[in-house]
Structure formats: C-alpha cells, structure tokens
FIKOLZA-1660 file (N, C-alpha, C; in steps of 0.1 Angstrom, whole numbers, plus 5000, padded with zeros to 4 digits):
% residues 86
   i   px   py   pz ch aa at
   1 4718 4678 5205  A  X  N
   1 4723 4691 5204  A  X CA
   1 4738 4691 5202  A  X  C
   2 4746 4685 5206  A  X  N
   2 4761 4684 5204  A  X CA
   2 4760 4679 5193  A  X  C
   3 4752 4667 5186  A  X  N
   3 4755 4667 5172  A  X CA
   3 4757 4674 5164  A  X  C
   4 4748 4683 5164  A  X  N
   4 4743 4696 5159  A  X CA
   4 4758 4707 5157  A  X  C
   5 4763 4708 5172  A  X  N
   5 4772 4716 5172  A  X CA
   5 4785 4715 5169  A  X  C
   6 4784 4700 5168  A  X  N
   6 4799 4693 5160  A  X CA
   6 4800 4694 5142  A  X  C
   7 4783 4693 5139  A  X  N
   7 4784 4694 5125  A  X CA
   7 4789 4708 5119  A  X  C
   8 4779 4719 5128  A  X  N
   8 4781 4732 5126  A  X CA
   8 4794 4734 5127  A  X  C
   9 4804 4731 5138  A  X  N
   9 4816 4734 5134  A  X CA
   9 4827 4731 5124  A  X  C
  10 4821 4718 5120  A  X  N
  10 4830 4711 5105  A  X CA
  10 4821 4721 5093  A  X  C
  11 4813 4725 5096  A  X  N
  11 4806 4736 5083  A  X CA
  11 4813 4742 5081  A  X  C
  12 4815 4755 5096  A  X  N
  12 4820 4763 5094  A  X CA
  12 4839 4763 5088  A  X  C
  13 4843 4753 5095  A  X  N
  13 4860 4749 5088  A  X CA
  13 4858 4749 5082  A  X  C
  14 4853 4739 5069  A  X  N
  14 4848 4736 5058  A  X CA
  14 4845 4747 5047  A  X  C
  15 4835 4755 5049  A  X  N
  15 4834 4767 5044  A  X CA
  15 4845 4779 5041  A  X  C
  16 4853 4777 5055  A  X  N
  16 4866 4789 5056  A  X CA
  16 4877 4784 5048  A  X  C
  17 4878 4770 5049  A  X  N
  17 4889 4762 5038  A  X CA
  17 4888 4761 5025  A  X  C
  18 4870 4766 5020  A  X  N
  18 4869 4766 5006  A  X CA
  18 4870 4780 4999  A  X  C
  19 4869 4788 5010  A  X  N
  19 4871 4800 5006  A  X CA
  19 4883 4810 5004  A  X  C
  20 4896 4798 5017  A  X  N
  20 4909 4803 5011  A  X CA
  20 4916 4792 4998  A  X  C
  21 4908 4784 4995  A  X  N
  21 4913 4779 4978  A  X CA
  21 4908 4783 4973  A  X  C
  22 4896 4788 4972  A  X  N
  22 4892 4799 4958  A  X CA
  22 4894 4813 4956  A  X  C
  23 4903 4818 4964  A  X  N
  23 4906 4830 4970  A  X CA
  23 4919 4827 4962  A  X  C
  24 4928 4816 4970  A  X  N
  24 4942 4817 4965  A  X CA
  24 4939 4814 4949  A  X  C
  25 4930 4807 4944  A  X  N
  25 4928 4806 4931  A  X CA
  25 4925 4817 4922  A  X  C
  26 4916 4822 4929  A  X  N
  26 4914 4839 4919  A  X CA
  26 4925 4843 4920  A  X  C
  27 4934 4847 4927  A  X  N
  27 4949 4854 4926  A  X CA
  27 4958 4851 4915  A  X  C
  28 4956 4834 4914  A  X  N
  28 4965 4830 4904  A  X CA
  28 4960 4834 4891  A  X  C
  29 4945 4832 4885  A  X  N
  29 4941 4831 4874  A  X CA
  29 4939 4847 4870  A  X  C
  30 4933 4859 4879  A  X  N
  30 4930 4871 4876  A  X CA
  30 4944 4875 4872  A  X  C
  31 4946 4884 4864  A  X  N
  31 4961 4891 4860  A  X CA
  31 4956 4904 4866  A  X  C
  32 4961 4911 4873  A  X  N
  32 4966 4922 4876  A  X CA
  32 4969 4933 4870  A  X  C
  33 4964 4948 4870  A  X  N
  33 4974 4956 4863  A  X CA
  33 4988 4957 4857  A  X  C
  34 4993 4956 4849  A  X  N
  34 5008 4955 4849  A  X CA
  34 5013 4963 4858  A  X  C
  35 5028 4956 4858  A  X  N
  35 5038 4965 4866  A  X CA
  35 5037 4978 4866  A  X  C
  36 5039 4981 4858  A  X  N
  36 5044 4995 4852  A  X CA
  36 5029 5002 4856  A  X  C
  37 5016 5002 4853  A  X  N
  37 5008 5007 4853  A  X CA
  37 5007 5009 4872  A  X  C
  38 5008 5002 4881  A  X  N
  38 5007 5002 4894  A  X CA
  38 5018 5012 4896  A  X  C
  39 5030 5014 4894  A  X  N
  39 5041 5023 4893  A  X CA
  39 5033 5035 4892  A  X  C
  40 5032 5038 4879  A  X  N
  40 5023 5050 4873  A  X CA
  40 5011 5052 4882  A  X  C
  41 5002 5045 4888  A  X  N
  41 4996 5052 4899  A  X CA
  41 5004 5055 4909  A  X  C
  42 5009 5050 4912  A  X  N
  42 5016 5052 4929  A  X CA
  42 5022 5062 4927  A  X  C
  43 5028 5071 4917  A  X  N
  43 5036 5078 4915  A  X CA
  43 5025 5090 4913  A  X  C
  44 5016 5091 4905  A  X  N
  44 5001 5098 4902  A  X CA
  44 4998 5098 4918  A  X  C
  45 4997 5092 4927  A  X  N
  45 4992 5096 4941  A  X CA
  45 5000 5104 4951  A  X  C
  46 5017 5100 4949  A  X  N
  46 5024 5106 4956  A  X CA
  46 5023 5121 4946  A  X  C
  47 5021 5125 4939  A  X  N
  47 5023 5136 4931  A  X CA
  47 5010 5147 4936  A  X  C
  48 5001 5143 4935  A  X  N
  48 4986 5146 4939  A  X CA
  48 4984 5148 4953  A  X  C
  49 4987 5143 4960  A  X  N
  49 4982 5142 4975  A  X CA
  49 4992 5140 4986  A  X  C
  50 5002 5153 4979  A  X  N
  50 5012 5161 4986  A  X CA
  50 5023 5149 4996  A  X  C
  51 5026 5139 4994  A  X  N
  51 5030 5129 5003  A  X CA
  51 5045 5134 5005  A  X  C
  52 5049 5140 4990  A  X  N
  52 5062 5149 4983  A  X CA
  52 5069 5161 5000  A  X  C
  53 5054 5169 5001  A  X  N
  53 5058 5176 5009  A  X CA
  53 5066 5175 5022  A  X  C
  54 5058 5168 5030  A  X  N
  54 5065 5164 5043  A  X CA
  54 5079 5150 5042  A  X  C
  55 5077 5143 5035  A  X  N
  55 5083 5132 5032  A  X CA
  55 5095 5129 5023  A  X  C
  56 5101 5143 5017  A  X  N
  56 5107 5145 5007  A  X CA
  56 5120 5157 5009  A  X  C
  57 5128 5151 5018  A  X  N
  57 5141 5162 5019  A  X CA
  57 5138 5176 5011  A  X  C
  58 5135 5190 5014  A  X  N
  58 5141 5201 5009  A  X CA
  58 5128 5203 4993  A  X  C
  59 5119 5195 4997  A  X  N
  59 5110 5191 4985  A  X CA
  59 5105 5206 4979  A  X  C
  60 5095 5213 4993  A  X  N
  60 5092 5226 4995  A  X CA
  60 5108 5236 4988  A  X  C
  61 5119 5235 4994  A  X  N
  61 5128 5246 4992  A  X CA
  61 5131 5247 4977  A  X  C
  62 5130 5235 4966  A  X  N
  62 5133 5234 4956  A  X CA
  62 5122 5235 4946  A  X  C
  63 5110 5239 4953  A  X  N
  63 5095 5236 4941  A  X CA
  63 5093 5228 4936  A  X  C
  64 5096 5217 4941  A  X  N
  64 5093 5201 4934  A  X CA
  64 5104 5193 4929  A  X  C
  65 5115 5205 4924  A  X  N
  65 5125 5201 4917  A  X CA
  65 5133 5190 4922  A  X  C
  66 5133 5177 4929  A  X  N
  66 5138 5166 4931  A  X CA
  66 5141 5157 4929  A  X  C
  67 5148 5149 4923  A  X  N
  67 5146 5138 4916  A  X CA
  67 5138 5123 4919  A  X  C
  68 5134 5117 4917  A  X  N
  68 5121 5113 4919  A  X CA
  68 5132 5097 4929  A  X  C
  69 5143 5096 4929  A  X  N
  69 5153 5087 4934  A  X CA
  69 5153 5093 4951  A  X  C
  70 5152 5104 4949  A  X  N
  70 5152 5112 4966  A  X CA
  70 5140 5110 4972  A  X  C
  71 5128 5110 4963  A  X  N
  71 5114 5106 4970  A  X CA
  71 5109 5102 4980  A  X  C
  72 5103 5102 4993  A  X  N
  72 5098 5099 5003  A  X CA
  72 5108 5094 5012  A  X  C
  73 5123 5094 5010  A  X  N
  73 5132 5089 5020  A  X CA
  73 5135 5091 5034  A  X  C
  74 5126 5105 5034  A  X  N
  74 5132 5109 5049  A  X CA
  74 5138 5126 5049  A  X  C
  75 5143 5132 5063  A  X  N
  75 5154 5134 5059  A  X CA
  75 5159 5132 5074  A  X  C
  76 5170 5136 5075  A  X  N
  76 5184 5128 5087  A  X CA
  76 5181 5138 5099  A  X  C
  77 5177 5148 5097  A  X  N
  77 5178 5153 5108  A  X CA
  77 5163 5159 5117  A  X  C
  78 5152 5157 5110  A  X  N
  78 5136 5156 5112  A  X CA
  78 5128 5163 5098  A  X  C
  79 5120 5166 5100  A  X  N
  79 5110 5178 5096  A  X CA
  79 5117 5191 5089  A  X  C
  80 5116 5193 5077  A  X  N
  80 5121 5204 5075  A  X CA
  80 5113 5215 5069  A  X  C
  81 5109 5221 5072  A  X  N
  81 5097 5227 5064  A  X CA
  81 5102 5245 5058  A  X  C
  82 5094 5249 5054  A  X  N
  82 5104 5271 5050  A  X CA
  82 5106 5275 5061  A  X  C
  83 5102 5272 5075  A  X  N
  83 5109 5277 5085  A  X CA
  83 5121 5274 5090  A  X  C
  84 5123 5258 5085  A  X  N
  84 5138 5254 5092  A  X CA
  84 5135 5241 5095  A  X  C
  85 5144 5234 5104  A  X  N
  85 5143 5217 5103  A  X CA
  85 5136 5216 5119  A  X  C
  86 5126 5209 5123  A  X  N
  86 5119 5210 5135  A  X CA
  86 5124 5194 5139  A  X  C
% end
C-alpha cells in the first residue's frame, strides 16, 4: 500500500509540473489580442457599464464630458454624486 501511495504522489507532482510547462508554453506561443485592441475594450466596458459614474470626479455634473486622462481616479474628498460630495 505505501508503494502505491508514494507512486500516486510522484503522479500527481508529475502531472501538476507538466501542466505548468505547457501552460507556460501556450502563453509564449498563443499571441494575444493586440495592445491596442484590449485598450479599445477596456475602454468599451468602462463606457457601457457606468464604472464612469461613481469613479469619475464630477463625471455626472459634466454629462460625460471628461477627459478620458481624469478617468476612474478617484475623487479627494469621497463620493460625489447631484446631491453633493458624501
């Protein structure tokens, strides 16, 4: 029985070590979306699915109008929503 369970456990290493070199290997060989195109989503998500609103200094008070450099930064003094800064 301990044979058994010493082999089982070199399997299982064995197994988990072949599957982070072919793992690290797909990473190298697959290319990826370009840059730019992961940009262009991320930017497509924050645009869509309001991240703009809470996360975006004055985002609300200006209609969107913010430059895309001010983007999800914060703002300094909390929450600022059409009521005021909470």
């Amino acid at each position: 029985m301990r044979f058994i369970d010493e082999h089982r456990a070199t399997l299982i290493v064995s197994m988990c070590a072949s599957l982070c070199i072919l793992q690290a290997d797909a990473a190298e060989t697959t290319s990826a979306h370009p840059k730019s195109d992961r940009i262009d989503r991320g930017r497509y998500l924050v645009k869509t699915t309001g991240c703009n609103d809470c996360h975006t200094p004055a985002y609300a008070e200006r209609a969107g109008d913010v430059p895309e450099s001010q983007w999800l930064i914060g703002h300094t003094l909390g929450w600022q929503g059409p009521w005021g800064t909470t």
